[in-house]
N, C-alpha and C positions, 0 to 999 in steps of 0.2 A: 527692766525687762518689759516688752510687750505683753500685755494683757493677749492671750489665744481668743477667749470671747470676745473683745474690742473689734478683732482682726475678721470672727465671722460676722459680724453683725454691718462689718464694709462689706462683703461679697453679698451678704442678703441682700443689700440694698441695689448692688449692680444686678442681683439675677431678680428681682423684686421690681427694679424701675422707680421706688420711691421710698425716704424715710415714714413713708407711713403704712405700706403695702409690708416693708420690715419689720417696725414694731408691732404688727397682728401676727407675721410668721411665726416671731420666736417669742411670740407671747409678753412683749415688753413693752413699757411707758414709751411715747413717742420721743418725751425728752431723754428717757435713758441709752436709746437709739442715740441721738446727735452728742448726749457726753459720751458715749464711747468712740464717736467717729473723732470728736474732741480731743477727746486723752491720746488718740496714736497721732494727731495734727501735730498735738503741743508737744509729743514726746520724739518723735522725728523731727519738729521741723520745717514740716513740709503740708502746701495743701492740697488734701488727696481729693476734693470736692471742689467743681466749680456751681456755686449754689445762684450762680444770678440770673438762671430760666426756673420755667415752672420747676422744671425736672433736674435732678442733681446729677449733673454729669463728671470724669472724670478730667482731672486737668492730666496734661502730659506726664506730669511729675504718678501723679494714681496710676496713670494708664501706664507707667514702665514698672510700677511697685505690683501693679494686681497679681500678672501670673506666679510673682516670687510668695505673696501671699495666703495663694492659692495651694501652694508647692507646700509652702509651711503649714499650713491646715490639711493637707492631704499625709503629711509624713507624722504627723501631732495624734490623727485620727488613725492611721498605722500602725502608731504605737499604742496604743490606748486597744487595739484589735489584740496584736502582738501579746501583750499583758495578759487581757480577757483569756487567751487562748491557751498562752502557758498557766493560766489556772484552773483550765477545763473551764470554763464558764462559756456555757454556751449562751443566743438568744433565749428567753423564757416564752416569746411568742415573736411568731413572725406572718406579716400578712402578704398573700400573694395574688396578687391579683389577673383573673384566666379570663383572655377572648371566651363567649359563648361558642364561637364557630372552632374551639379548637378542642380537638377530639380528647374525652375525658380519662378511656382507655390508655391514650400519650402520659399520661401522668400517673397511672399506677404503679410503674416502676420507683417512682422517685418517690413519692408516698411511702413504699415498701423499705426504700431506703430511709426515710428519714425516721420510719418507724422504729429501724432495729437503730440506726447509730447516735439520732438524737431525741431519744425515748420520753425527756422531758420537757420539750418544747412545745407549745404547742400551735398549730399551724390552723393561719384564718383563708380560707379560698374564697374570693372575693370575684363571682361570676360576674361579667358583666356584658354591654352591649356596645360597643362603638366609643368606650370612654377609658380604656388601658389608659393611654395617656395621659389625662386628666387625674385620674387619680393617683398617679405616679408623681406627676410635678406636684401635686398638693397635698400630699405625705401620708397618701390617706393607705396606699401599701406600699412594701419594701421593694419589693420586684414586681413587675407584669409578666404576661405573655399576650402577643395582641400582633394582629397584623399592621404591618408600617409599610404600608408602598411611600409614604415619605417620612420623613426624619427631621425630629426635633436636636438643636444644638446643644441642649439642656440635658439631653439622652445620651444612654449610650445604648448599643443596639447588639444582638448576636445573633443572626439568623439562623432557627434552630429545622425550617422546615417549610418549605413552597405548600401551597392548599389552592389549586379550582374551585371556581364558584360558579360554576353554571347558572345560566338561566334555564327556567324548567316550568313544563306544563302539565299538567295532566290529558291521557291520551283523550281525545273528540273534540276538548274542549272547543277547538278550534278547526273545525274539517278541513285542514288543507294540508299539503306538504310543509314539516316545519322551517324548512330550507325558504320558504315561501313565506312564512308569517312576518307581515310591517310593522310599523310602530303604530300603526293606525288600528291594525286587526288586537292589538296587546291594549291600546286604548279602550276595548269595548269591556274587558276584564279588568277587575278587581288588582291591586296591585298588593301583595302581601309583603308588610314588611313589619321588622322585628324593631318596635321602639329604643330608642339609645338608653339606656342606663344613668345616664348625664343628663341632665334638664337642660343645660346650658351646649350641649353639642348639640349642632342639626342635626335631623336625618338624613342619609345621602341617598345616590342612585335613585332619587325618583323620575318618574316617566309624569311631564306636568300634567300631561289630558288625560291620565289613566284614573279611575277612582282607586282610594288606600283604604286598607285593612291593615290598620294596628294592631300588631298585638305584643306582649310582654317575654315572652321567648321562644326559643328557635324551634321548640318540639309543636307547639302550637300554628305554628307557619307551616311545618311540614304539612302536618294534620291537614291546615284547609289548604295546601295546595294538589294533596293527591286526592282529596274529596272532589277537586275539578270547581274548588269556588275562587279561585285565580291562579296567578302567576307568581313570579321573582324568581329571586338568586336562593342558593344550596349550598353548604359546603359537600363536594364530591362524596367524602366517606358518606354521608348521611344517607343518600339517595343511590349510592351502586346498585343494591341491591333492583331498586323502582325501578331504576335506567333499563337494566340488564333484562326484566320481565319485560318492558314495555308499556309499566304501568305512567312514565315520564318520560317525557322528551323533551330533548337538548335543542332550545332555541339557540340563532348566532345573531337573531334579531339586533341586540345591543353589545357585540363582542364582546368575547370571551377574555374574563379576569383571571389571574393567576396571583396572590396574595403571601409576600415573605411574611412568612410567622417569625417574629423576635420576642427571645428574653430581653428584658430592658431593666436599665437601673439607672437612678440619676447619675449624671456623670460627677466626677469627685467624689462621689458616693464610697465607700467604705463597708466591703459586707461584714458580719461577725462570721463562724464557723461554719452556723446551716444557711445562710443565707450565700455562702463559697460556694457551698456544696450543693444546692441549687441553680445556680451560675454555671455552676460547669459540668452538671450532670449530664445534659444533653450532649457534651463534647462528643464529635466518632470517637470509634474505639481505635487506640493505636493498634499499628500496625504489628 
């Protein structure tokens, strides 16, 4: 019979790109990586590697075996759920990792829940700035919550909630009709923006001529931009209130963003009990 570890230690290296990007994931000797790929060769058959570029790719024979593989590590980790579950064993921690821009109030509910029904787990909330992503494919938490105007194949995605991101000034800054304000007149201000979380992600949405004001989170961005010491983007909840006095106004300078909030989980991923119950907390309510 197949070795089950043999069989992930193939899919690592397809979702990995290399026997060596493999043996760091799952924490293993490089040669122990190739005798495993070794043992299911010898023991099918068959060769699931064509090794004769830099990079090991799949022969025809791998590329008809992978999704079956896939299948059998997905129903292997189902049961292994399945067991956990008829024993009450829930996770003993679980890390979640939450867009900054996504309202913290949205999460009270589920917190509330996970208080009374999985009293002994305990839950890591992993703020962050432009890197949901990233920390999800490199196992650093279980789930995200992060905006995806595009999508990884790696992912899987459930959009839990649309969020506006206005552009926004503080009132004089700029004496003119804001219907009026150029990219030229935004160039003479300060451009505020909230640093990534990720060293390795850019920062996006900059304006090149504009000078930047870094800084480390979203509450500090607000701060200097109703002080009138620059501009940028808001999420809507944040600033109603500013809007609605007049203390901000809504530029259309760099149109208007509209950003799907998604729960995300790697795909073939596998949740335990509270990690379910996360995933489908946000579902509407039937009818």
């Amino acid at each position: 019979m197949i070795n089950l570890d043999h069989l992930n230690v193939i899919t690592t290296i397809i979702d990995t790109g290399s026997f060596q990007l493999a043996s760091e994931k799952l924490n293993k000797a490089r040669s122990a990586v190739s005798y495993s790929v070794k043992q299911v060769e010898e023991h099918l058959q068959v060769q699931i590697f064509d090794r004769s570029n830099y990079r090991p790719s799949l022969t025809p024979e791998g590329q008809a075996m992978l999704p079956e593989i896939r299948q059998l590590l997905k129903h292997a980790r189902g049961f292994e759920g399945f067991v956990q579950e008829l024993r009450g064993e829930n996770e003993t921690e679980l890390r979640l990792g939450v867009s900054s821009i996504f309202p913290v109030a949205r999460l009270s509910g589920l917190l509330q829940s996970l208080r009374s029904q999985f009293p002994a787990t305990t839950l890591h909330l992993e703020f962050e700035v432009a890197s949901g992503e990233r920390l999800l494919l490199s196992e650093q938490v279980d789930l995200a919550i992060f905006a995806a105007p595009v999508r990884n194949m790696a992912l899987e995605y459930r959009q839990i909630a649309s969020m506006e991101v206005p552009l926004v000034i503080a009132k004089g800054v700029i004496p003119c009709d804001p219907q009026a304000v150029t990219r030229e007149d935004l160039a003479q201000h300060p451009q505020v923006v909230v640093k990534s979380t990720d060293e390795k992600s850019p920062d996006t949405g900059l304006l090149e001529d504009a000078p930047k004001w870094f800084v480390t989170e979203l509450g500090a961005k607000k701060d200097l931009i109703c002080a009138g010491l620059g501009w940028g983007r808001l999420p809507s909840h944040m600033i109603a209130e500013e809007i609605a006095q007049g203390d901000l106004m809504v530029l259309p300078t760099l149109g208007d963003i509209t950003l799907p909030i998604c729960i995300t989980k790697r795909s073939h991923q596998d949740l335990g009990p509270v990690g379910a119950h996360i995933w489908k907390f946000f579902d509407p309510p039937t009818p």
